[in-house]
C-alpha positions in Angstrom: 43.0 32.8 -35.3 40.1 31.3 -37.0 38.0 34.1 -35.5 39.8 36.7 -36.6 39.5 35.1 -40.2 36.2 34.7 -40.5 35.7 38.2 -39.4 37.9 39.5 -41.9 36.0 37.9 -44.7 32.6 39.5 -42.7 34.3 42.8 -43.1 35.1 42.7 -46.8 31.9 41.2 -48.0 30.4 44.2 -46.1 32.7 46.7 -48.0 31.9 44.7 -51.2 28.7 45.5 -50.9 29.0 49.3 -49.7 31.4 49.6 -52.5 28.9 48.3 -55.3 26.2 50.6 -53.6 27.8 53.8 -53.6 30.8 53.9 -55.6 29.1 56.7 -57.6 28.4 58.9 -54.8 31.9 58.4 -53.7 33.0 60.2 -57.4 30.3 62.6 -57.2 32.4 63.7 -53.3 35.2 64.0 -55.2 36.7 60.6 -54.4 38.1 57.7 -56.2 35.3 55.4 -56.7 37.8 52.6 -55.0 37.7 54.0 -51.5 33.9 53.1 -51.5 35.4 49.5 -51.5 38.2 50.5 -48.7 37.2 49.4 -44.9 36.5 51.9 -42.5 38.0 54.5 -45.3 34.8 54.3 -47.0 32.8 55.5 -43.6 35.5 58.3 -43.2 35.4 59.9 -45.8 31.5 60.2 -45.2 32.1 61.6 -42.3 34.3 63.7 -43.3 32.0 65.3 -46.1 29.4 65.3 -43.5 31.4 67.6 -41.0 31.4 64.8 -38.3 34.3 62.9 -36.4 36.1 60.6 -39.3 37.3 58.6 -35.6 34.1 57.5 -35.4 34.5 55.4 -38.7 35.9 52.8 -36.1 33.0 51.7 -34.8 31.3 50.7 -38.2 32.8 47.0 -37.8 32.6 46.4 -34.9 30.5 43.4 -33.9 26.4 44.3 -32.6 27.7 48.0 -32.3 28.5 48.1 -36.0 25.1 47.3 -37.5 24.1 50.5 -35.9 26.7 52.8 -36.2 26.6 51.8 -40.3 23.1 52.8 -40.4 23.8 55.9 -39.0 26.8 56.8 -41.3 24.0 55.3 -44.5 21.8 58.3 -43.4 24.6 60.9 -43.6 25.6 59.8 -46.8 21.8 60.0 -47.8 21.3 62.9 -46.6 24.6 64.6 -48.7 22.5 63.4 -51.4 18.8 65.1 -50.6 17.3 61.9 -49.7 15.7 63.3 -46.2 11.9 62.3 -45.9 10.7 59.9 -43.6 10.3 57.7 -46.7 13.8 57.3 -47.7 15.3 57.3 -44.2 13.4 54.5 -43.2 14.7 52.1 -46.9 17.9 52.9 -45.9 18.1 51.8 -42.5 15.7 49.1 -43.4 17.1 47.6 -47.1 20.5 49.8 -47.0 22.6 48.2 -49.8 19.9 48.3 -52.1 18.3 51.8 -51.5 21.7 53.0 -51.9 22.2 51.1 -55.1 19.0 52.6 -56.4 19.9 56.0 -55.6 23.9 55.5 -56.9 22.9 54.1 -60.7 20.5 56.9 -60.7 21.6 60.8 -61.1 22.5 61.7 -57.9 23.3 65.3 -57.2 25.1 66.5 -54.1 22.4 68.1 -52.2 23.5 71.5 -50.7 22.1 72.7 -47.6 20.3 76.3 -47.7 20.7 78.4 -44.8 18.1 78.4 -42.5 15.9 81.8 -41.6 14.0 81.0 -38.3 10.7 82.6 -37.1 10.6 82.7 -33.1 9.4 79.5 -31.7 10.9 77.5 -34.6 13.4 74.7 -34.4 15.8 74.4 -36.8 16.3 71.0 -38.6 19.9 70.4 -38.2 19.7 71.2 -34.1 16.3 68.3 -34.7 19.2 66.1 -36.5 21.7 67.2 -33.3 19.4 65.9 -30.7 18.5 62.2 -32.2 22.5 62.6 -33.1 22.6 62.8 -29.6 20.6 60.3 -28.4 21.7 57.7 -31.2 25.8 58.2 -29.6 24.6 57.8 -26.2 22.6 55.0 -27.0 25.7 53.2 -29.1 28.1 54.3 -25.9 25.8 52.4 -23.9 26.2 49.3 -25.9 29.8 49.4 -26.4 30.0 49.2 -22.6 27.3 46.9 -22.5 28.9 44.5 -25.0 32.9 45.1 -24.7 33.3 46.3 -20.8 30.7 45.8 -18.1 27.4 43.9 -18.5 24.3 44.3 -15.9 22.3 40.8 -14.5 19.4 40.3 -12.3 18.9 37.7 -9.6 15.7 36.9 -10.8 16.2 33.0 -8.3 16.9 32.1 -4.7 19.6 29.9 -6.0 22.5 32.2 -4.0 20.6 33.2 -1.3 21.6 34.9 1.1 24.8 36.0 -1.0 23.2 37.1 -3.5 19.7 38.0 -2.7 16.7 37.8 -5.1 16.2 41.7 -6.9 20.2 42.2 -6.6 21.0 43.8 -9.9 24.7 43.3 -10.2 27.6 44.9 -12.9 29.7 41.7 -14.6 33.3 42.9 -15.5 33.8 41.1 -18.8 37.5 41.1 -18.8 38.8 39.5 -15.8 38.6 36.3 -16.8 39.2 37.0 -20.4 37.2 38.6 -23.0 35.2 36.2 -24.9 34.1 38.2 -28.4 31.0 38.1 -29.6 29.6 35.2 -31.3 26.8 36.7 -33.3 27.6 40.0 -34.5 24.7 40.8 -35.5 22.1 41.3 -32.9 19.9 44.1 -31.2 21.6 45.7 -28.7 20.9 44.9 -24.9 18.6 42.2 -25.3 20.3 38.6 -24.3 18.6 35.9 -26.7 14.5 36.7 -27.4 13.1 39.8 -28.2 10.0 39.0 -26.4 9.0 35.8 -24.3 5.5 34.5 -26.0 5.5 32.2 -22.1 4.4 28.9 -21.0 1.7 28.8 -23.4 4.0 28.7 -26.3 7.1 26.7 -27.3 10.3 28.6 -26.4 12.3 28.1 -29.8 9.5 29.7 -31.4 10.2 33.0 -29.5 11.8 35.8 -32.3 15.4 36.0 -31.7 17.5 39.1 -30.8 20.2 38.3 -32.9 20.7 36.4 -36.7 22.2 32.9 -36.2 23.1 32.7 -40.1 25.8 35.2 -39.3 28.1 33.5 -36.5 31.8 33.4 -35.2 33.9 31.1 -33.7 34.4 31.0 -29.9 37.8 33.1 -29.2 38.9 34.7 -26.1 41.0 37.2 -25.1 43.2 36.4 -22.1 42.7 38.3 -18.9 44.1 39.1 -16.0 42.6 36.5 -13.4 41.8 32.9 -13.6 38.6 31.3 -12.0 39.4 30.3 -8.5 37.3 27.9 -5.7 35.0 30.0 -4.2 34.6 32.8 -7.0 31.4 33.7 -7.6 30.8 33.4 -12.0 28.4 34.5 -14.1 27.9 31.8 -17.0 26.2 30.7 -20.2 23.6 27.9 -19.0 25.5 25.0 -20.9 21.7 22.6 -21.6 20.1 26.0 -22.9 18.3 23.9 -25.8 16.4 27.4 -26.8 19.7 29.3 -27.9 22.4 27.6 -30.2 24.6 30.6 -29.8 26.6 29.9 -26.7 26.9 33.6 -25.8 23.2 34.1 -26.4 22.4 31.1 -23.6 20.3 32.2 -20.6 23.0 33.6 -17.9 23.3 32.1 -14.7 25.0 33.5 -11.3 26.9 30.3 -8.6 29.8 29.5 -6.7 32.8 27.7 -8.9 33.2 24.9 -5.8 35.6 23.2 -7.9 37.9 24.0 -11.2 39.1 21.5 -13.8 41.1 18.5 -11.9 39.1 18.5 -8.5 37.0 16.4 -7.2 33.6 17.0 -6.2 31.7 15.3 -3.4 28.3 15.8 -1.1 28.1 13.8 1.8 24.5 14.4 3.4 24.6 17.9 2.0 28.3 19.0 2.8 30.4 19.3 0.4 34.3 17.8 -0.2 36.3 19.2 -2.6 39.6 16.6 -2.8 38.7 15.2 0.3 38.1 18.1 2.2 35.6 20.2 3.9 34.4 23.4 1.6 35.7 26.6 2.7 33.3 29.3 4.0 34.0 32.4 2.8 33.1 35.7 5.3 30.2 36.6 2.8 28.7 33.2 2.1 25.4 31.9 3.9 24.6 28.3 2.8 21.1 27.7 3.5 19.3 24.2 3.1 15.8 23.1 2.9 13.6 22.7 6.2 10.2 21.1 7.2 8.8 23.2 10.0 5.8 22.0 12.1 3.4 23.9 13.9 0.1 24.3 16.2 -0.9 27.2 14.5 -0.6 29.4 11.3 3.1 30.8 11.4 3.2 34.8 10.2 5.0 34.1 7.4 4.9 38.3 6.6 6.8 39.2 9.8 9.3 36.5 8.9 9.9 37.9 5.7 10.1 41.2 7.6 12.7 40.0 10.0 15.1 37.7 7.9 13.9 38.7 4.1 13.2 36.4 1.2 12.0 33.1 2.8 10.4 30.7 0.1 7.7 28.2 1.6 4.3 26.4 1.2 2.3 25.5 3.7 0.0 22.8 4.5 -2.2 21.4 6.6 -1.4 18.5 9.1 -3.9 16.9 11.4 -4.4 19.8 13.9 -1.5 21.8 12.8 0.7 23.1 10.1 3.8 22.1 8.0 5.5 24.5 6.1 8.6 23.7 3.8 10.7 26.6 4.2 13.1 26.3 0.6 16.0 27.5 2.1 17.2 28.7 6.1 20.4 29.6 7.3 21.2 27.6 10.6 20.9 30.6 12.4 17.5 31.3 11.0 15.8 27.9 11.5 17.3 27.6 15.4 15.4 31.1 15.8 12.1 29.9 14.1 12.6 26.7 16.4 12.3 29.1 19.6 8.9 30.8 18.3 6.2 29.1 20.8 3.6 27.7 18.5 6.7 25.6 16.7 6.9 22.2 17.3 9.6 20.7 15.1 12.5 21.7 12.8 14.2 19.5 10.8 16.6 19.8 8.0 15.7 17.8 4.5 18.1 15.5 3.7 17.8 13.1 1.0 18.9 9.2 1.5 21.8 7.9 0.5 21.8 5.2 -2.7 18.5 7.2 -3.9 18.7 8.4 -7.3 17.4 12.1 -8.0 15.4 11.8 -11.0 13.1 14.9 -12.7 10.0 14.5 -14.6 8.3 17.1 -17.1 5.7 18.7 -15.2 1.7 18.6 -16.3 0.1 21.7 -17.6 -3.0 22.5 -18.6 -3.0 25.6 -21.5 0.6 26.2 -20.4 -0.6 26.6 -16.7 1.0 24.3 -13.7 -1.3 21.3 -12.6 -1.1 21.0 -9.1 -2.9 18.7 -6.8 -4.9 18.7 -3.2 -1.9 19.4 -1.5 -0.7 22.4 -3.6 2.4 20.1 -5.2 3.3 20.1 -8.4 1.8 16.7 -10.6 4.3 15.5 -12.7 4.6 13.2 -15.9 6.2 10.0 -16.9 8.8 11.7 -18.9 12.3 12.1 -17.7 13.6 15.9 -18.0 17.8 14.8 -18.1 18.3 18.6 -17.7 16.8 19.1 -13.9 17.8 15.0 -13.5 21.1 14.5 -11.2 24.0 14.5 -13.4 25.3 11.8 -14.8 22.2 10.2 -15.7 22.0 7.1 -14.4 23.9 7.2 -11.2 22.7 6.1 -7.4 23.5 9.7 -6.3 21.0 12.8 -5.4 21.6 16.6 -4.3 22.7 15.5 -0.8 24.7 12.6 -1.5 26.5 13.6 -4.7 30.1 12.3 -6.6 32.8 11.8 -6.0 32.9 13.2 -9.4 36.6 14.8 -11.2 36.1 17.7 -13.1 37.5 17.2 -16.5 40.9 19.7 -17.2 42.1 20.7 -20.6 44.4 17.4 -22.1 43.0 14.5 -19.4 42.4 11.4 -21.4 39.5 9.8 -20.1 38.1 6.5 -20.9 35.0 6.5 -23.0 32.9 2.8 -22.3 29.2 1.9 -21.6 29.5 3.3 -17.7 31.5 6.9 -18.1 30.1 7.9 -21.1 26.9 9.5 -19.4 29.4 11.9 -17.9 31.2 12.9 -21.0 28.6 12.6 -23.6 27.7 16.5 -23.7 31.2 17.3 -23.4 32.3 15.0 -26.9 29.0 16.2 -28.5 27.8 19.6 -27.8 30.9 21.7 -25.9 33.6 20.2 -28.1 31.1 19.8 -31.4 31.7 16.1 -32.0 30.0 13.8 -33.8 28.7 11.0 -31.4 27.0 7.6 -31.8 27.2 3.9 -30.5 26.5 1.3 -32.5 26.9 -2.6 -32.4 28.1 -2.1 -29.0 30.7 0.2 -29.8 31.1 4.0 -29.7 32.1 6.4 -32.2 33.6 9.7 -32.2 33.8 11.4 -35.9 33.2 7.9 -37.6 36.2 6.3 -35.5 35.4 3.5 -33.6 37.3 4.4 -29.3 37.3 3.9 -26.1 38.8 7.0 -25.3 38.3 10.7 -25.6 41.1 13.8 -25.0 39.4 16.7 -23.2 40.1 20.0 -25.2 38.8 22.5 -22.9 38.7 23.1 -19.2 35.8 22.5 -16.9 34.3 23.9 -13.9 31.9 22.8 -11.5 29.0 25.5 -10.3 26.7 25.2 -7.2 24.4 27.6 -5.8 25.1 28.1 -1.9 21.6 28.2 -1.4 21.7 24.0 -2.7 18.2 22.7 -1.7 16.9 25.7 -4.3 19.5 25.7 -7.2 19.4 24.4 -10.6 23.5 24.0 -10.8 26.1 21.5 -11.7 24.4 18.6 -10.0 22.0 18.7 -13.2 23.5 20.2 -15.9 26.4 18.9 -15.4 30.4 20.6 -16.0 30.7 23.9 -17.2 32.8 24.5 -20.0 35.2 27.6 -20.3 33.8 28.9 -23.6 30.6 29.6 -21.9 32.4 31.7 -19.1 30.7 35.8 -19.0 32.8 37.6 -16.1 32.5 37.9 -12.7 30.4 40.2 -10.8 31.8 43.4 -9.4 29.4 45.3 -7.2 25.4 45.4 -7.0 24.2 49.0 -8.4 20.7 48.2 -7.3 18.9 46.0 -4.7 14.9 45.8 -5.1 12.9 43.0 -3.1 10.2 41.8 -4.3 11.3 42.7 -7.9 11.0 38.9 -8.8 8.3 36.5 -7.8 8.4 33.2 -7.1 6.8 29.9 -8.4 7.9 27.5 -5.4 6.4 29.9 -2.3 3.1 30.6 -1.5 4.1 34.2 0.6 5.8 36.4 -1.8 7.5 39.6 0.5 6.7 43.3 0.0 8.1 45.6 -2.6 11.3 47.8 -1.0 14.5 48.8 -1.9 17.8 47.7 0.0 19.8 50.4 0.4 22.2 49.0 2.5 23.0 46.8 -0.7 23.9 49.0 -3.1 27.1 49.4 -4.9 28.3 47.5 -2.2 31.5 45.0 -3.7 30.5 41.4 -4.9 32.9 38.2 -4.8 35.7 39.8 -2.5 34.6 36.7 0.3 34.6 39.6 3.2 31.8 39.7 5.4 32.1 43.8 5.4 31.2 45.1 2.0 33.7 47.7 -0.2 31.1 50.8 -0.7 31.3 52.3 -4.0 28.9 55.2 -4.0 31.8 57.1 -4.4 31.7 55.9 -8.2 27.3 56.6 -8.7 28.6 60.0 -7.2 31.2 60.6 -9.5 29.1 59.1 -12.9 26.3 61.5 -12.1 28.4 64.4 -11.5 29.5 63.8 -15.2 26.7 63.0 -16.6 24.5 66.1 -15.7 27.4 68.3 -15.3 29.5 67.6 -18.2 27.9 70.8 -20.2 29.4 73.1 -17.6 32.6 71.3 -16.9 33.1 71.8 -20.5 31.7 75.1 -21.4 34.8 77.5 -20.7 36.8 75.1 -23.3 34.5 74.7 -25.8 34.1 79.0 -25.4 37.8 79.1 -25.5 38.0 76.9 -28.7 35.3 78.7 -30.3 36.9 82.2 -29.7 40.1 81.0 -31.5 38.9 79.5 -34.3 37.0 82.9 -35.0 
């Protein structure tokens, strides 16, 4: 409800402010100088003077979509008024309120339009005005689908390999799990948090943002159809994005929920238990883990990229041969490298057990990676607690992991000196608490506890490709406000689209045809095809003219 509320008052200051800026015109129309003040009214009857579609006054508050569509309705009512030039379109899309307030406390005069006498080869102004029209609506339908229905991602990371393949471009449906509204209404369309990414040589937070964090909401969703089962595949809101306050403007992530809220998690030299048991393997789910592979000679890394696709790996040297540390192999793929002749030992990485898993901020030089003789990474002293196992401070690693209970909405858990690395961003960042210890006690909100009531549910992420996946082993639970959808289909399949950082081979550019539009997250080893649907959209889209044309001939005829 509290959403809702605070988007109410967003709405009225907004019509307080068209009201102030154009009651005049409004009486100049022939209105009452009131409905300036009147939501979605007040962009009606503009529309209506203008000769356009008063439905489309709708879409004026609407959060990200509405900033638009209001600038577009500004330049109609500007335009009833004369004020065309380059000039004066640009102050009213740039300082609307104001230019409009300058032009209303002036002498505005209805401007009227003079009919148009056309040499051959000229354009006229209003089919000029029709096209960008045009192109404005298309762009603004795009967005409303974009934002409200059906959101593309990119697998830019190996971290779901080989279920989700690196250059898989993927359509999230918003809804299934519940609509979560948007959180920042005012943002540029499309983009997810930056407008542009300065890189490693600058500081992230310093990046210029896509959206105005002055001008927020309250997290609200609206129920869906489906809950989030084991084994769906989610797209997410990376929960320890420390760039992005604005939880749905977090860097987006793509795993495997292995566990909801109330299970218990557990690796065991990297298989997992969920309540004691063995994880299920779905029909379209390869698990791949990290191998060491040792050879006589150079491998051809290219024809096994060729032959079994995106294989991360570096390479060095070892006495008279090779090692290479292949990131992530199926079972199936490292028993067939282990027949190739010059091979002379596979063997799986597995961590010990008791070791903890801790991360270290890496060393670069003007932004760039410092890496040493043996092309690893050098590292500093200082502990990264976002890529360290979570919680900090446990004996456990990314092969011997938990057991660890995902937290469920209304658990009361004990908050001491030992549990509260597990619920410390969960009291303080995803439930907004204040949190401190002091003289050996902890606080919550000023009040001295030792325990804490869980006000959301929780959900526990892992990549199925585990020895390459930042997941839930380091950033710990993910909470339900920070849920996006869940994949539908991939609509486009490019290797080589993404490079990568870890691997010393990157593979060849192609696209992967027998990927696309091909069903995501129905755990079936055969693939639904929906080409039918590209078919259908593109037969609309370039057709739609002619479909249309004996009804809009029809219409025209009886109006005349």
């Amino acid at each position: 409800m509290n959403y809702f509320i605070i988007y109410t008052v967003y709405v009225l200051i907004l019509s307080v402010l068209m009201g102030i800026s154009t009651w005049k015109l409004f009486k100049k129309m022939g209105y009452n100088p009131l409905f300036a003040f009147v939501p979605f009214y007040n962009y009606a009857a503009i529309l209506k003077q203008t000769e356009h579609p008063k439905w489309w006054a709708v879409m004026s508050y609407l959060p990200i979509v509405g900033p638009i569509m209001m600038s577009v309705f500004h330049l109609f009512l500007m335009s009833k008024f004369g004020k065309k030039s380059f000039l004066e379109r640009l102050l009213t899309v740039v300082f609307p309120f104001v230019y409009m307030a300058f032009v209303n406390y002036g002498k505005p005069e209805i401007f009227e339009e003079k009919k148009e006498f056309l040499l051959p080869g000229e354009t006229s102004e209003k089919k000029k005005e029709t096209f960008v029209g045009s192109i404005t609506f298309a762009v603004v339908f795009a967005t409303i689908i974009h934002v409200f229905m059906i959101q593309p991602f990119g697998i830019p990371t190996g971290s779901m390999e080989r279920t989700l393949l690196v250059g898989d471009f993927l359509f999230v449906n918003k809804w299934s799990y519940g609509y979560r509204m948007p959180m920042r209404p005012l943002a540029l369309p499309f983009l997810q948090g930056t407008i542009k990414d300065t890189g490693e040589k600058g500081n992230p937070k310093d990046d210029p943002k896509s959206y105005i964090e002055a001008v927020k909401l309250p997290y609200f969703r609206i129920p869906g159809w489906d809950e989030i089962k084991r084994n769906d595949i989610v797209v997410f809101n990376y929960p320890q994005d420390s760039v992005h306050k604005a939880i749905d403007r977090k860097d987006p992530y793509v795993k495997r929920c292995v566990a909801i809220s109330g299970d218990v998690v557990e690796l065991r030299a990297g298989k997992l238990f969920v309540n004691g048991k063995p994880e299920k393997i779905l029909g379209d789910q390869e698990k791949q883990h990290g191998y060491l592979v040792e050879t006589t000679q150079m491998l051809d890394v290219y024809e096994l990229f060729d032959k079994y696709g995106f294989l991360p790996v570096r390479e060095s040297q070892a006495g008279n041969g090779y090692v290479y540390h292949f990131q992530g192999l199926t079972d199936k793929t490292a028993k067939e490298i282990k027949e190739i002749p010059i091979v002379k030992s596979v063997e799986q990485i597995i961590e010990n057990q008791g070791e903890s898993d801790i991360a270290y901020y890496p060393v670069k030089e003007n932004g760039i990676q410092v890496y040493d003789e043996h092309h690893q990474p050098v590292y500093s002293t200082k502990v990264d607690t976002t890529n360290t196992i979570f919680p900090f401070g446990k004996k456990w690693n990314p092969d011997w992991y938990g057991p660890l209970k995902v937290p469920k909405k209304g658990d009361v858990v004990a908050i001491n000196k030992e549990t509260l690395p597990e619920y410390r961003w969960i009291i303080s960042e995803y439930e907004h608490n204040h949190l401190e210890e002091k003289d050996g006690k902890i606080f919550i909100n000023g009040k001295a506890t030792d325990q804490y009531t869980i006000k959301q549910n929780y959900f526990m992420m892992i990549g199925d490709n585990r020895d390459a996946s930042l997941d839930a082993r380091f950033f710990g639970f993910v909470p339900e406000e920070n849920i996006i959808g869940k994949p539908m289909f991939t609509w486009m399949s490019l290797q080589g689209a993404f490079g990568d950082e870890f691997s010393m081979y990157q593979p060849k550019f192609k696209v992967r045809w027998n990927r696309m539009f091909k069903a995501t997250n129905t755990g079936e080893a055969h693939k639904t095809s929906y080409w039918w649907i590209a078919v259908l959209i593109l037969v609309l889209f370039f057709g739609w003219e002619s479909i249309t044309k004996p009804f809009r001939k029809k219409k025209k005829n009886e109006e005349s």
